[in-house]
N, CA, C and O of each residue as an XYZ file, in Angstrom:
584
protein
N     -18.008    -15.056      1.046
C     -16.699    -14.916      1.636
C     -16.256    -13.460      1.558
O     -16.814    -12.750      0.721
N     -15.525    -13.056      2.163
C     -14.900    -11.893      2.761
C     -14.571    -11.498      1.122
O     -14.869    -12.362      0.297
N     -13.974    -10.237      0.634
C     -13.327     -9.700     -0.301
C     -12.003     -8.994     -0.032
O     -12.192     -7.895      0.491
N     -10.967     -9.234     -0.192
C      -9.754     -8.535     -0.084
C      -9.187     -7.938     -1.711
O      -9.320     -8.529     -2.782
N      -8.567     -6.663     -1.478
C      -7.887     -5.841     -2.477
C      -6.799     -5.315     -1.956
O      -6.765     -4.335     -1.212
N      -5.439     -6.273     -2.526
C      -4.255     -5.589     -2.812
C      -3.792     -4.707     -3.227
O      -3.564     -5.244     -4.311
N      -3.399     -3.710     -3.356
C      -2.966     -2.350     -3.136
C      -1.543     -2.093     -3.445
O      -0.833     -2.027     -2.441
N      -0.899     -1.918     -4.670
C       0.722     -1.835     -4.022
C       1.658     -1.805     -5.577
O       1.135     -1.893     -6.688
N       3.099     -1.665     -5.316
C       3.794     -1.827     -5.931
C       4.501     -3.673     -6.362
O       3.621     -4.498     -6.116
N       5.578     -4.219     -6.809
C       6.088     -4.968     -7.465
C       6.099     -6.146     -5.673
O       6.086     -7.377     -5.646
N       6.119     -5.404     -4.716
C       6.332     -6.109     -3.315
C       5.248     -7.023     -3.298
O       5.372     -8.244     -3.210
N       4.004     -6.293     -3.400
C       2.547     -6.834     -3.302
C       2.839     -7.863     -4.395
O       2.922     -9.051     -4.086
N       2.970     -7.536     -5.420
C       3.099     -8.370     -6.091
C       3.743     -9.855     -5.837
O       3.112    -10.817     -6.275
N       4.792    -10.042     -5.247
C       5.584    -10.839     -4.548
C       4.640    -11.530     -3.324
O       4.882    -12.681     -2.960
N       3.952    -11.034     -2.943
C       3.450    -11.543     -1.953
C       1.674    -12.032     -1.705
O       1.101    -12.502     -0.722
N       1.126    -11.616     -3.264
C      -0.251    -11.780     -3.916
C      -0.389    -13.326     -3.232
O      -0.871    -13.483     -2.110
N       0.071    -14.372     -4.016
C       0.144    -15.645     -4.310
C       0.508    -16.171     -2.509
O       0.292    -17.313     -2.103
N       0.799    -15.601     -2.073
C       1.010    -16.758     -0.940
C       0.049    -16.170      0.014
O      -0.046    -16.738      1.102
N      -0.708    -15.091     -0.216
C      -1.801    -14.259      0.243
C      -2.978    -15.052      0.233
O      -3.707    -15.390      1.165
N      -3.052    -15.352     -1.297
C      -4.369    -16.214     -1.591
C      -4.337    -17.352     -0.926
O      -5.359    -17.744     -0.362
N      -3.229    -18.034     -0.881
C      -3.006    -19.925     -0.345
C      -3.375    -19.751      0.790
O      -4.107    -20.634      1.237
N      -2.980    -18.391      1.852
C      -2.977    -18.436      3.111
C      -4.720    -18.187      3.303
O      -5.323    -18.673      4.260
N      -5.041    -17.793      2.798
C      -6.812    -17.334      3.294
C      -7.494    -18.118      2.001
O      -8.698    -18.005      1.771
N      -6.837    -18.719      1.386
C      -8.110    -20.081      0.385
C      -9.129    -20.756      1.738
O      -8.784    -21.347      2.761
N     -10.562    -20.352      1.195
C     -11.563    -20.733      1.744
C     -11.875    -19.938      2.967
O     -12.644    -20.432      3.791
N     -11.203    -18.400      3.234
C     -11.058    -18.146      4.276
C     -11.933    -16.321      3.701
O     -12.845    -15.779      4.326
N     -11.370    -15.854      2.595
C     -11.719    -14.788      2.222
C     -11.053    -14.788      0.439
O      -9.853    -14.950      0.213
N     -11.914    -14.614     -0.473
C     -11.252    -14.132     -1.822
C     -10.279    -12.591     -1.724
O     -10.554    -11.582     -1.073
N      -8.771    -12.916     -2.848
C      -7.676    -12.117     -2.579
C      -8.039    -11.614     -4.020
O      -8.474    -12.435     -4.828
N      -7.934    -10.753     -4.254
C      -7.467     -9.883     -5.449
C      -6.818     -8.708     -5.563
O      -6.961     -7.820     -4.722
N      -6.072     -8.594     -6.570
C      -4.943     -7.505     -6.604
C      -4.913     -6.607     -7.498
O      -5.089     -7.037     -8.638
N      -4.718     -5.256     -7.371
C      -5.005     -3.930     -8.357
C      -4.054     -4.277     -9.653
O      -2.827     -4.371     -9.623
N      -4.814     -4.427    -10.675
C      -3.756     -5.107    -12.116
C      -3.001     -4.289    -12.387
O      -3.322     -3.766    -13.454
N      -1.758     -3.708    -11.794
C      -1.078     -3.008    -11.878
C      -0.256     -2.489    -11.219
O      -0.682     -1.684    -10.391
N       1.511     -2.752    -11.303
C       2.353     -2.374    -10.673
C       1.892     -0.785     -9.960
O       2.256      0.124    -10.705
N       1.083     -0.216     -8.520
C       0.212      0.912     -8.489
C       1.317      2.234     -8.337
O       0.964      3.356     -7.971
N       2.556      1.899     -8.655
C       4.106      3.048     -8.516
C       3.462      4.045     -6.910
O       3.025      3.705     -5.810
N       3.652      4.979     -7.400
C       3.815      6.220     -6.166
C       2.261      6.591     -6.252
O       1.424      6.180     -7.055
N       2.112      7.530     -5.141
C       1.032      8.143     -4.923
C       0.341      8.926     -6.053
O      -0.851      9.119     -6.295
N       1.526      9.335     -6.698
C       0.268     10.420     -7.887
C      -0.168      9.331     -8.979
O      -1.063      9.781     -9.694
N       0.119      8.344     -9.226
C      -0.151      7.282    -10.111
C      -1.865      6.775     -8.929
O      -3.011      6.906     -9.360
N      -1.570      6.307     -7.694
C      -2.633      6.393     -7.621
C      -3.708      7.098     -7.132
O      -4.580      6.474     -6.528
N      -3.833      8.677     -7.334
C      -4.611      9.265     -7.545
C      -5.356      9.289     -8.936
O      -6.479      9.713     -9.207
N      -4.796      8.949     -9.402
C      -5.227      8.784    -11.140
C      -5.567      7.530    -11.372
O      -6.012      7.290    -12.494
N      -5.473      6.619    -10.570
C      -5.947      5.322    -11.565
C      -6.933      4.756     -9.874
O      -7.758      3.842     -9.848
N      -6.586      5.460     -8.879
C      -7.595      4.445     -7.722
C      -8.781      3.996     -7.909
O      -8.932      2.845     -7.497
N     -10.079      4.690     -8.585
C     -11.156      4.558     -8.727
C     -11.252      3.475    -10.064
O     -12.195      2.694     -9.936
N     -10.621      3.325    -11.054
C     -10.407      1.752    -11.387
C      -9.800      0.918    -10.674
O     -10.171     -0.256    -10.694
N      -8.538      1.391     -9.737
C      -8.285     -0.268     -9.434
C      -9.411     -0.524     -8.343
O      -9.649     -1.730     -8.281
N     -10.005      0.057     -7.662
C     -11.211      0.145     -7.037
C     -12.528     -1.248     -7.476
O     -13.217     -2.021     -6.811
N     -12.330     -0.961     -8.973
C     -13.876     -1.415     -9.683
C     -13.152     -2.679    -10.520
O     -13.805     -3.498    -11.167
N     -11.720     -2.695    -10.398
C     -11.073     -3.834    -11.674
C     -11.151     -5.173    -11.130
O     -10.722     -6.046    -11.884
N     -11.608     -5.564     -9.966
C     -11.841     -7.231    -10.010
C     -13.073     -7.639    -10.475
O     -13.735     -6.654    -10.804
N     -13.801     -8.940    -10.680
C     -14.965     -9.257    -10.605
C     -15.736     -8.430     -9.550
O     -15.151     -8.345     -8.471
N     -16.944     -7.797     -9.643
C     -17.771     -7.459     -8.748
C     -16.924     -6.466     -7.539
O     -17.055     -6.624     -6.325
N     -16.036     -5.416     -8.201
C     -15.380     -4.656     -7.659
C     -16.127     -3.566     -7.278
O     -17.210     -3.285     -7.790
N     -15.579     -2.924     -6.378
C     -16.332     -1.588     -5.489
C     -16.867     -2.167     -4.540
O     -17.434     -1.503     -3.672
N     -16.821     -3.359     -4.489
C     -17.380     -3.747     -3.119
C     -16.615     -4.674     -2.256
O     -17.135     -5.769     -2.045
N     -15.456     -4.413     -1.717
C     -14.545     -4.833     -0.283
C     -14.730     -4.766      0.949
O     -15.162     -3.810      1.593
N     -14.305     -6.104      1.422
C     -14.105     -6.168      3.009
C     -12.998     -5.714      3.629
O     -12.925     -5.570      4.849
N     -11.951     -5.432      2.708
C     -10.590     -5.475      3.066
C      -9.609     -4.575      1.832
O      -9.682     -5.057      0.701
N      -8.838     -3.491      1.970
C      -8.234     -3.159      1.433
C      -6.834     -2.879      1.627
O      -6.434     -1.714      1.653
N      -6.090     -3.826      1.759
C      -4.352     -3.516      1.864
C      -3.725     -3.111      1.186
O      -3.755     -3.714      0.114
N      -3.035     -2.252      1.223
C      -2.509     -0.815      0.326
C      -1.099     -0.566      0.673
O      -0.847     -0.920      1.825
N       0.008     -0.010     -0.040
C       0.860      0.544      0.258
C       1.201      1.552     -1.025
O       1.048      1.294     -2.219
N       1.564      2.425     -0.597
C       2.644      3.545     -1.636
C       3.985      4.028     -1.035
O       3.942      4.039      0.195
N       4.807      4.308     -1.402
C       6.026      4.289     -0.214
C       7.436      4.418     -1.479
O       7.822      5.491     -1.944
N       7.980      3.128     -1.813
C       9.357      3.092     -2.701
C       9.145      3.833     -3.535
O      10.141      4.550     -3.634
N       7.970      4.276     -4.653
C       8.110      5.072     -5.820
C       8.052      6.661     -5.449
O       8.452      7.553     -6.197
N       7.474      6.850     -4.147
C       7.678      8.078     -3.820
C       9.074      8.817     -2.708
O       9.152      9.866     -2.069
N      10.110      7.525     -2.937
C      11.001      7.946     -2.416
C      12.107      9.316     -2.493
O      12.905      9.873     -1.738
N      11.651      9.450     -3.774
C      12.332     10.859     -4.292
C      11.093     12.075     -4.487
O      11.382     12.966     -5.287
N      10.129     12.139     -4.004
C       8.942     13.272     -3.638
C       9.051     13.889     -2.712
O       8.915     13.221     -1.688
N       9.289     15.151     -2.529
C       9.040     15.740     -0.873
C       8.023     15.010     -0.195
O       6.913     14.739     -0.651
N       8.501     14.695      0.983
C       7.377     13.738      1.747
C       5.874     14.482      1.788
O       4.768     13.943      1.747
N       6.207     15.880      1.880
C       4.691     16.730      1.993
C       4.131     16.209      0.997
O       3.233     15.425      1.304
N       4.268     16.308      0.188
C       3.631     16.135     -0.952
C       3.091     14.417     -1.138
O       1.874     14.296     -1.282
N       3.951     13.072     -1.141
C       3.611     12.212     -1.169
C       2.162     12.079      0.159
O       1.010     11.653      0.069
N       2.695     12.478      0.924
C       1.837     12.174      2.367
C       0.264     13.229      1.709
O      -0.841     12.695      1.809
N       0.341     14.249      1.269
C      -0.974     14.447      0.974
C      -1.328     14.017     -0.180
O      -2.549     13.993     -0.336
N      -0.737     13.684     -1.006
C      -1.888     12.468     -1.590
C      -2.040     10.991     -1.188
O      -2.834     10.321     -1.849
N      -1.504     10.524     -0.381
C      -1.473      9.577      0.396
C      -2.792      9.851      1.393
O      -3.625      8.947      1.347
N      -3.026     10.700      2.072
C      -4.270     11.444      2.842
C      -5.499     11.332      1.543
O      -6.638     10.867      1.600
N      -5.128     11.642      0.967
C      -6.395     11.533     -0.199
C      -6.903     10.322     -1.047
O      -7.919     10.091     -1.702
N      -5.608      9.569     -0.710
C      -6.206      7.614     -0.746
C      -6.936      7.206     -0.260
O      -8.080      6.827     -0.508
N      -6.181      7.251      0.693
C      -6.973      6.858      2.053
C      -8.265      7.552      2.401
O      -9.164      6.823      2.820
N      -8.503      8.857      2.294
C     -10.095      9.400      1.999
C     -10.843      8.568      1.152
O     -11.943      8.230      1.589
N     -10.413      8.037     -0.275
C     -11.199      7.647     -0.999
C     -11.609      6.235     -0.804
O     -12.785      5.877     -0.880
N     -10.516      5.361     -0.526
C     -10.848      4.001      0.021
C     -11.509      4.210      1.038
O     -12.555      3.571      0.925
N     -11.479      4.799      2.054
C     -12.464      5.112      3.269
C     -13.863      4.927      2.734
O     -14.568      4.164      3.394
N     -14.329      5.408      1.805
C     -15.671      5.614      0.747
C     -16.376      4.286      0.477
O     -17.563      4.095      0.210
N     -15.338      3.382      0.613
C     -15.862      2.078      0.398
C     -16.524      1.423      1.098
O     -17.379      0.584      0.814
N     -16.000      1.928      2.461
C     -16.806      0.911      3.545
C     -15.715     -0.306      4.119
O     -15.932     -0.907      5.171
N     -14.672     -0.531      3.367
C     -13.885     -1.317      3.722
C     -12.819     -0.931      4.767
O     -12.367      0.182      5.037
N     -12.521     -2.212      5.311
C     -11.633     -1.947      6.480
C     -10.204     -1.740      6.106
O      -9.744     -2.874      5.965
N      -9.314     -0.896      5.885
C      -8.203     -0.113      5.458
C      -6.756     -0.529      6.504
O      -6.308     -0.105      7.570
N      -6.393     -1.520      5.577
C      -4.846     -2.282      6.513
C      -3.367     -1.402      5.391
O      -3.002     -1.869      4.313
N      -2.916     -0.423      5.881
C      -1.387      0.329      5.482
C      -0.477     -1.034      5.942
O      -0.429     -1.794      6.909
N       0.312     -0.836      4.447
C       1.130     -2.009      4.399
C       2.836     -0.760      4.505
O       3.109      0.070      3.638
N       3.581     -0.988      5.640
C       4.471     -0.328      5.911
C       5.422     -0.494      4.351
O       5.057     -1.273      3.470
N       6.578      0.321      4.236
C       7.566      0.143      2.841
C       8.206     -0.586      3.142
O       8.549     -0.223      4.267
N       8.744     -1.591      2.893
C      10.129     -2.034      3.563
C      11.165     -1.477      2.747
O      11.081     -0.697      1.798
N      12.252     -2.068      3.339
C      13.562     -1.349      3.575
C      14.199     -1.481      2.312
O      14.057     -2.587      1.790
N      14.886     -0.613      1.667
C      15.929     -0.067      0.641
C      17.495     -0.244      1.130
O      17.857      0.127      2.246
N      18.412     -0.872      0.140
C      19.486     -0.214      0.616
C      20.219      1.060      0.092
O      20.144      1.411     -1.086
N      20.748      1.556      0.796
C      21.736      3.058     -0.062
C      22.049      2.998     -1.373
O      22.694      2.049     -1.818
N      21.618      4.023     -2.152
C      22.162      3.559     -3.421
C      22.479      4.869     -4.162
O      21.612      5.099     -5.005
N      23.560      5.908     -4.108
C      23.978      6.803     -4.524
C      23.418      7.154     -6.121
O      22.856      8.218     -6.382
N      23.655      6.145     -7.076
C      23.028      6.206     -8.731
C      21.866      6.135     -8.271
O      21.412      7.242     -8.563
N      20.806      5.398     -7.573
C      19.515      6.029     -8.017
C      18.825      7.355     -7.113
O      17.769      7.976     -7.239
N      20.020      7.453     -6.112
C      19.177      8.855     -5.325
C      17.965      8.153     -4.320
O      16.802      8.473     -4.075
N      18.824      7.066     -3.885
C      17.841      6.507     -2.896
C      18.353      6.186     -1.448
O      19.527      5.816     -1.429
N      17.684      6.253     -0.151
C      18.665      6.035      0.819
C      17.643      5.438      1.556
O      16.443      5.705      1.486
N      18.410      4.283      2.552
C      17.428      3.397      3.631
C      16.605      4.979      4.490
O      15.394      5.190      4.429
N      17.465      5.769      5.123
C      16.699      6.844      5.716
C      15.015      7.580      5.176
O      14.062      8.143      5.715
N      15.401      7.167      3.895
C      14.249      8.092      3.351
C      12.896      7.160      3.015
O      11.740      7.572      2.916
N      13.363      5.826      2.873
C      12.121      4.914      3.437
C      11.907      4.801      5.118
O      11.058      3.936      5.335
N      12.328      5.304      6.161
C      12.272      5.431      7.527
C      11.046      6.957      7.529
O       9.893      7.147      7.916
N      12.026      7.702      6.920
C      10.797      9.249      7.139
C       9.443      9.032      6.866
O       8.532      9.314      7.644
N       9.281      8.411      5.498
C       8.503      8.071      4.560
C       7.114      7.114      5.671
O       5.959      7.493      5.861
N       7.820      5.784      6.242
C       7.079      5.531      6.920
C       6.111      5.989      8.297
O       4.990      5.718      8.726
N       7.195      6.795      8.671
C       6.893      7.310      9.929
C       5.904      8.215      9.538
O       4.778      8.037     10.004
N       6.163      9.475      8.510
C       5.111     10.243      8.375
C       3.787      9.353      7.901
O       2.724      9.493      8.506
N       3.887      8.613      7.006
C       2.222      7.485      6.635
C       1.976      7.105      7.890
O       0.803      7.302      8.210
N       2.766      6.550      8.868
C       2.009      5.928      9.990
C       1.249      7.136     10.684
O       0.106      6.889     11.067
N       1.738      8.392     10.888
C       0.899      9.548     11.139
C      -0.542      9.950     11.012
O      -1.347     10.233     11.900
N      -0.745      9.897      9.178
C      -1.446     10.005      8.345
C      -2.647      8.832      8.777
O      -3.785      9.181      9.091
N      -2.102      7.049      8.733
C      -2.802      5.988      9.108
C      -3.389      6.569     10.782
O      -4.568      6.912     10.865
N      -2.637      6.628     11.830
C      -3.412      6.927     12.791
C      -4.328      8.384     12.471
O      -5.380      8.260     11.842
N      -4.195      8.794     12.608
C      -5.413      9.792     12.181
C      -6.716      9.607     11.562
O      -7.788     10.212     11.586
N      -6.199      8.429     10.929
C      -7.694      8.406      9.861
C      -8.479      6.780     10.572
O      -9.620      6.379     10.341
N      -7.312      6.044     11.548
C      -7.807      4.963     12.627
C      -7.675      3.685     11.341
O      -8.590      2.879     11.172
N      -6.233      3.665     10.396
C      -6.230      2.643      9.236
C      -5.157      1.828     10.616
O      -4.357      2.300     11.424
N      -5.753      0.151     10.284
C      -4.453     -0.327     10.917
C      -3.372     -0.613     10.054
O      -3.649     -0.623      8.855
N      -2.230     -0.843     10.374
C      -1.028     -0.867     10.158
C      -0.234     -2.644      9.831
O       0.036     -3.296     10.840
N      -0.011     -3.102      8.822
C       0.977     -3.895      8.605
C       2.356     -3.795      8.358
O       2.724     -3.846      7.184
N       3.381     -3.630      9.469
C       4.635     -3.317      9.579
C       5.289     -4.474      8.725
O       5.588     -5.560      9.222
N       5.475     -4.165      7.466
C       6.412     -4.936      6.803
C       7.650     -4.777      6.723
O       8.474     -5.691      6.700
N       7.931     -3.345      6.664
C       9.306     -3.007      7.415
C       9.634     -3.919      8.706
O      10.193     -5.010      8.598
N       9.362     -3.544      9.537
C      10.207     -4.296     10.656
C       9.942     -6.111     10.751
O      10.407     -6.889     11.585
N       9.113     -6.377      9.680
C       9.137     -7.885      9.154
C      10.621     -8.139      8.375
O      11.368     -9.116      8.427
N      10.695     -7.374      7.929
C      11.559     -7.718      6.649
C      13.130     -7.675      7.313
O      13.856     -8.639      7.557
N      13.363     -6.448      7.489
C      14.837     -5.661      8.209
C      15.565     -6.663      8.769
O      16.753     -6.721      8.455
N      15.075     -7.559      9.615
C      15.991     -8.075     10.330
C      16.909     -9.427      9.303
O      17.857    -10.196      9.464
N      15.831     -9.048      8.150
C      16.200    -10.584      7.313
C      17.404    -10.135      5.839
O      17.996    -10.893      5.071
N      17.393     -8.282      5.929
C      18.559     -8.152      5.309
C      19.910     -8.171      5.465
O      20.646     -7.978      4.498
């Protein structure tokens, strides 16, 4: 059966379990053991969550997102190590699905604004076409339901 690797922050997480039910008998789901925060977290830990399932390093499927923890990073900066994920999962051989951020609301105490998950996406979707990753718009899944 197929191999899938989740990729992501506390969202993925949320959405692991109904991942697996939906493709039971269809493809095995597994998920990087670890809330994966912002981009520089996974530059430092990708090549384990890479190898951390049973019989890891070897995927059919890698769905990924970084996005909310790098909401307060100059986007330059998130977006090139974001470019350098995506280089490395490329390495695998696996087929590379960008899981869009969804949406934030305004929140003055933490220095967070819906706008800056909008930039955020737009520049990754950039980054994703370029490198020919397809795209799971969870943003515009979600939005209409806040």
């Amino acid at each position: 059966m197929p191999r899938v690797l989740l990729i992501g922050d506390s969202v993925s997480r949320g959405y692991t379990q109904a991942t697996r039910k939906a493709l039971a008998g269809k493809a095995n789901v597994h998920r990087a053991p670890a809330n994966c925060g912002p981009t520089a977290s996974g530059i430092r830990n990708i090549d384990a969550w890479l190898v951390s399932a049973p019989g890891g390093g070897t995927w059919d499927v890698i769905h990924f997102n970084f996005g909310i923890h790098d909401r307060n990073t100059p986007v330059a900066d998130s977006m090139a190590r974001l470019e350098q994920l995506v280089e490395r999962m490329k390495q695998t051989g696996a087929t590379l699905v960008w899981a869009t951020t969804t949406p934030i609301p305004d929140d003055p105490e933490k220095k967070q604004t819906a706008a800056s998950i909008i930039e955020r996406n737009a520049a990754a979707a950039t980054v994703m076409q370029q490198h020919g990753v397809a795209v799971d718009d969870l943003y515009t899944f979600i939005a209409p339901h806040l």
